[in-house]
C-alpha positions in Angstrom: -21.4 -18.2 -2.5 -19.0 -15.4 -1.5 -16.3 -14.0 -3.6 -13.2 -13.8 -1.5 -12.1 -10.1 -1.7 -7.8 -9.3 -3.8 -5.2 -8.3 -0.5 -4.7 -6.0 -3.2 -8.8 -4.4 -2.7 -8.3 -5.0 1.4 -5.4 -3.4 1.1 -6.7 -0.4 -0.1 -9.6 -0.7 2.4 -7.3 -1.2 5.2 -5.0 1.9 4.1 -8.0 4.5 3.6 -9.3 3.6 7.3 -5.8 4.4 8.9 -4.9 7.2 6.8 -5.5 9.7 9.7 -2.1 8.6 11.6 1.5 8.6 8.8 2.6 5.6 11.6 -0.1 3.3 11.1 -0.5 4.0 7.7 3.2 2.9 7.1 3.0 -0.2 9.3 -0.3 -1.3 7.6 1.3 -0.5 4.0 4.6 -2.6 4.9 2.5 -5.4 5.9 0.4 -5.2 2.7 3.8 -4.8 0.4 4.5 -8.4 1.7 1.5 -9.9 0.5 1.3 -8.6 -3.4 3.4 -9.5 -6.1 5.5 -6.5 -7.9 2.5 -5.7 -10.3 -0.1 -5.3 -7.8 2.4 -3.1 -5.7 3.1 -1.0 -8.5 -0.9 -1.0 -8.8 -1.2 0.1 -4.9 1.1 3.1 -5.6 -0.6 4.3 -8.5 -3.4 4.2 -6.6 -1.9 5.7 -3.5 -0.4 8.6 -5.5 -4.0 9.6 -6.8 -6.2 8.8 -3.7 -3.7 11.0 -0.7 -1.8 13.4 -0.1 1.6 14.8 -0.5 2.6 13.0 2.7 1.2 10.1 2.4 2.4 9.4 -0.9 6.3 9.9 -0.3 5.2 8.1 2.7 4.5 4.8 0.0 6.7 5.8 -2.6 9.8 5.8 -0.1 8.6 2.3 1.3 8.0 0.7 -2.2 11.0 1.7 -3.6 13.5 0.2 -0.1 10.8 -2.7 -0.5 11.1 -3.7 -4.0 15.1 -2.8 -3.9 15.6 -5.5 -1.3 13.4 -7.6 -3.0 15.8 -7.7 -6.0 
């Protein structure tokens, strides 16, 4: 039997293979934001913020922090 994979591990799978292009990668990230709860985004930044680059990262930090402010 399979083990269904986290949207927060195909997240992160889905974000490395576009992280070539700052559009797609912020289109792909929005859609992921809507499918984790608050912890697991907060785990997606961390992980974000270690694993790219300067860009990148403000890219995610900028669209967690609108994300989770309208979220409030």
């Amino acid at each position: 039997m399979q083990k269904r994979m986290s949207w927060l591990s195909y997240s992160k799978i889905i974000l490395e293979k576009v992280s070539f292009d700052q559009k797609i990668f912020r289109k792909e990230l929005r859609k992921s934001l809507s499918r984790l709860s608050k912890e697991e985004i907060k785990k997606l930044e961390s992980w974000i913020i270690d694993n790219f680059n300067v860009i990148l990262s403000y890219i995610a930090v900028t669209e967690i922090s609108d994300y989770l402010s309208i979220q409030r």
